[in-house]
C-alpha positions in Angstrom: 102.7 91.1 78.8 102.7 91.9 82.2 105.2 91.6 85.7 104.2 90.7 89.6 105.3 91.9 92.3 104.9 89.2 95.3 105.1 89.3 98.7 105.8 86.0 101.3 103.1 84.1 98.8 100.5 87.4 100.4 100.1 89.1 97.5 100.8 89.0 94.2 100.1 92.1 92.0 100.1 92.0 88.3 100.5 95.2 86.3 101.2 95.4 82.4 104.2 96.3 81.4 103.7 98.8 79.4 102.0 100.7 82.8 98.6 100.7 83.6 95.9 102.4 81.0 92.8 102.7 83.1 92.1 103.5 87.0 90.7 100.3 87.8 92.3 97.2 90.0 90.9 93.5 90.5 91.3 91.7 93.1 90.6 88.2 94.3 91.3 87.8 97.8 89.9 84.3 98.4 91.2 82.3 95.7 94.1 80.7 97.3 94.3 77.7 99.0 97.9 77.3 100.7 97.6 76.6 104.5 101.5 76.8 106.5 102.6 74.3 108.4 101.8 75.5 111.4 97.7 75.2 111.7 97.7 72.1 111.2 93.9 70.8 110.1 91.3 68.4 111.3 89.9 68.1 108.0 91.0 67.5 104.6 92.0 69.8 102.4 89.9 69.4 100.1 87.3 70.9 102.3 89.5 74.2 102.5 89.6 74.3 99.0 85.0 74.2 99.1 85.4 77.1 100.8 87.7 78.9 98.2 87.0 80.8 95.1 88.7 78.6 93.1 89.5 79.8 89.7 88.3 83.3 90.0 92.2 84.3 89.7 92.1 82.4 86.7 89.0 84.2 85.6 90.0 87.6 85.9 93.8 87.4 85.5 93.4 88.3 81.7 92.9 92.4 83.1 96.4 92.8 82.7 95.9 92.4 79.1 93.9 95.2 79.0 95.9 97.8 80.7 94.8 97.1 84.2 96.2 95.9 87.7 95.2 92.5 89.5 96.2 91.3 92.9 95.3 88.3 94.7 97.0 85.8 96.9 97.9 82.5 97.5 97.2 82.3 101.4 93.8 80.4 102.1 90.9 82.3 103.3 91.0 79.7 106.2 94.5 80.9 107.5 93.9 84.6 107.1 91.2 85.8 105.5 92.0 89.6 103.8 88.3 90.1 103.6 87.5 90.6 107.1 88.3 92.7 109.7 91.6 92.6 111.5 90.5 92.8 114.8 87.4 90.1 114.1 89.4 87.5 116.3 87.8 84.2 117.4 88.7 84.1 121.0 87.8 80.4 121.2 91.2 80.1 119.2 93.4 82.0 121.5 95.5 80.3 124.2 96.0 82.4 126.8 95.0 86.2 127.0 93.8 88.5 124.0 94.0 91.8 125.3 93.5 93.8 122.0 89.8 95.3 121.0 87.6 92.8 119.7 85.6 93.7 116.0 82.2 92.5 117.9 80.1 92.8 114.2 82.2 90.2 112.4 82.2 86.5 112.2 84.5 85.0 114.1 81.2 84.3 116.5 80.3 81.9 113.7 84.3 80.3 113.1 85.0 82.0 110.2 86.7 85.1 112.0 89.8 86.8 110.6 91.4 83.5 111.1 89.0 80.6 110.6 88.1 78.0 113.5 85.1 76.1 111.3 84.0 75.9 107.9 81.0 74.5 106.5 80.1 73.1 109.7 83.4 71.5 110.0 86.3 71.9 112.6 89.3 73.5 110.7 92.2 72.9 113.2 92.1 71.9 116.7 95.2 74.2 117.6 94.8 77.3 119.5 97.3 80.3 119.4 98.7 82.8 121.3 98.1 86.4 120.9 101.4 86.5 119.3 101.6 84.3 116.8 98.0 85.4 116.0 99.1 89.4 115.4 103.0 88.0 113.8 100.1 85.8 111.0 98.1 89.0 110.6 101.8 90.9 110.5 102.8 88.5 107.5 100.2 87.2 105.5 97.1 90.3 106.0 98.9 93.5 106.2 101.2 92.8 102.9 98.0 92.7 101.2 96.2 95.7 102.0 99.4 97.5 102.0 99.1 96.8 98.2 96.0 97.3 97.9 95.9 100.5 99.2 99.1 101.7 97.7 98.1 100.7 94.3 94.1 102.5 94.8 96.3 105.5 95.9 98.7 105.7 92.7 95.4 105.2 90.5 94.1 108.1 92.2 97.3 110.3 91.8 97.8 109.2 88.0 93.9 109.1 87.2 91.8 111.5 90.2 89.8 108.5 90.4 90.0 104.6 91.6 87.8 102.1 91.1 88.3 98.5 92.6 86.6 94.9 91.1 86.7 92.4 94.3 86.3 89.1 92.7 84.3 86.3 94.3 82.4 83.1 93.5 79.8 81.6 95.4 77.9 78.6 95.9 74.6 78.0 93.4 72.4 77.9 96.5 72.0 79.7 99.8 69.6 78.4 102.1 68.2 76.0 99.6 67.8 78.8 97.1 68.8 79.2 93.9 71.5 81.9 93.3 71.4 84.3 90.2 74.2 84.0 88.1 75.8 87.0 89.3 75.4 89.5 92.2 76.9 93.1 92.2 77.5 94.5 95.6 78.4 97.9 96.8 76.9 97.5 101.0 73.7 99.2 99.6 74.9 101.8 97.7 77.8 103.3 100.2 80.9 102.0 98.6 80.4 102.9 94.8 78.9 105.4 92.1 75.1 103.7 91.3 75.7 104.4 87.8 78.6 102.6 87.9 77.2 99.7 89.7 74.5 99.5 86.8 76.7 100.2 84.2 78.4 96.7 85.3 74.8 94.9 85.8 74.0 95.8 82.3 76.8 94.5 80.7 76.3 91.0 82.2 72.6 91.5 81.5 73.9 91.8 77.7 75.5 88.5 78.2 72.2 86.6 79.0 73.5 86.7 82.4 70.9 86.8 85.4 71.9 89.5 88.3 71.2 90.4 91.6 72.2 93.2 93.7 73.5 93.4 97.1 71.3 89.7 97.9 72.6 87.8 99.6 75.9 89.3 99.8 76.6 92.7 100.4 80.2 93.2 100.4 83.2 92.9 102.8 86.0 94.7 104.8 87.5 95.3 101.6 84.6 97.3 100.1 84.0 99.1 103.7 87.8 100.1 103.8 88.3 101.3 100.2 84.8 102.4 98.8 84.6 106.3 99.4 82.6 107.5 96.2 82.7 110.8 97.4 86.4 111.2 96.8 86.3 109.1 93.5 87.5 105.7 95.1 84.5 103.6 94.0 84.6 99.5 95.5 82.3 96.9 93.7 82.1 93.5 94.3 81.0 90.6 92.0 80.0 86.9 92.9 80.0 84.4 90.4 77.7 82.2 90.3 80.0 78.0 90.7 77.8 76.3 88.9 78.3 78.7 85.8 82.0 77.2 85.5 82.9 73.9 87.6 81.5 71.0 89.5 80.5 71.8 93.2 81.1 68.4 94.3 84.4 67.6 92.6 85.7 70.9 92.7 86.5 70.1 89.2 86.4 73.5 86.0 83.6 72.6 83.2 86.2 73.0 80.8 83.8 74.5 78.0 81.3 76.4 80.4 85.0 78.1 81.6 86.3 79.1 78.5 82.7 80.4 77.9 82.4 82.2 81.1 85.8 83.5 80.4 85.4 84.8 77.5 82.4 86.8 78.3 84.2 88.1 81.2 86.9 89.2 78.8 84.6 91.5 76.8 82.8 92.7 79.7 86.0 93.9 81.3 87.2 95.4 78.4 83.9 97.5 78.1 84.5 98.4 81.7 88.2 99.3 81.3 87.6 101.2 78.1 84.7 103.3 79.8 86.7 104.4 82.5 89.8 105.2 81.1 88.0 107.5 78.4 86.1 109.3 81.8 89.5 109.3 83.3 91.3 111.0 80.6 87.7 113.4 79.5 88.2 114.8 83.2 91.9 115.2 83.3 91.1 117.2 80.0 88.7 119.3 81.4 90.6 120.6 84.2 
């Protein structure tokens, strides 16, 4: 059993009842796929749901099972996406003045900023918005989020003297006509996690037959740059699945039985993983 805690459709955080067991939170940050009323789109959306990681929430929401926290949200990536950096503004999309700093590393030089202008090569929205109704979104929708986020990494860390945080994520099978892996592990090139950690994960999937990668092509987010500090015990990891593993690409369709298989493994390897960290959780606690 297990209770949420929601927030304006922003975040939703699952805990088990009976209180968390082990000092580890998932998250899935991109598998909504609600868009408000007011951007309105210049595509279908079925083309914002190609750019979400649909089903990961479904894929990892069995944690809470186990004694463990998840948190995702509804909110499409497309609208306000949690993963990047606040200030990473598209100023294309601005009407008027935007007189705030400007993140100048991010992506919204490509349309897929904070709040997305393109995706896929398509136009989102043609509406632009003023600085205020630009910071009020951020306000609403991406500051509830990492509130939680950080608020629940922070009572791990009180209750365990360590945190350790799954992002969830699914990609597509290819990347510039390449074949993915099944999965890749990423952790910005060894900054945001323990490396033993990191391989204890890759060698559980391993176990499953599953083919793994490491920090190629993806490397990790804001959300691994904000909360990965493995020198104070807050370790950040993120996994991409690989879609092909679980649904149609084309139809955005689950393969029922490849799911329930995919699942399933997922079950047992983050149950290996929870187990693991709440017996080094509870060893140190001992030992001081």
């Amino acid at each position: 059993m297990s209770h949420s805690l929601s927030l304006n459709r922003s975040a939703f955080l699952c805990k088990p009842e009976d209180g968390i067991s082990a000092p580890l939170l998932f998250d899935s940050p991109h598998s909504g796929t609600h868009i408000p009323n007011d951007m309105p789109l210049a595509c279908s959306h079925n083309h914002v749901k190609s750019v979400a990681d649909l089903y990961v929430d479904n894929l990892f929401e069995h944690v809470t099972e186990q004694g463990m926290a998840f948190l995702k949200t509804d909110i499409s990536r497309c609208y306000v996406d949690v993963n990047r950096h606040i200030d990473d503004i598209d100023i294309h999309m601005v009407d008027g003045l935007w007189s705030a700093p400007i993140y100048t590393k991010g992506r919204a030089k490509h349309g897929y900023g904070v709040i997305y202008r393109t995706a896929r090569g398509e136009r989102l929205t043609e509406t632009k918005f003023t600085a205020e109704q630009i910071k009020e979104r951020l306000g609403q929708y991406y500051t509830p989020y990492h509130d939680v986020l950080k608020d629940t990494l922070d009572s791990l860390h009180a209750q365990f003297q360590q945190a350790y945080l799954i992002n969830c994520h699914s990609m597509p099978s290819r990347h510039s006509f390449a074949r993915l892996p099944d999965i890749v592990l990423s952790d910005r090139n060894g900054v945001t996690c323990a490396p033993d950690f990191l391989h204890f994960v890759k060698t559980l999937f391993e176990q499953k037959g599953y083919k793994v990668a490491l920090n190629h092509p993806y490397q990790g987010g804001e959300i691994l740059r904000r909360y990965g500090q493995p020198t104070h015990n807050r370790h950040a990891l993120q996994i991409e699945i690989n879609r092909a593993l679980y649904m149609n690409e084309e139809s955005l369709k689950k393969k029922e039985t490849d799911f329930k298989a995919l699942k399933g493994d997922l079950r047992d390897i983050t149950f290996e993983v929870g187990k693991t960290l709440q017996q080094d959780a509870y060893t140190s606690l001992a030992a001081d």
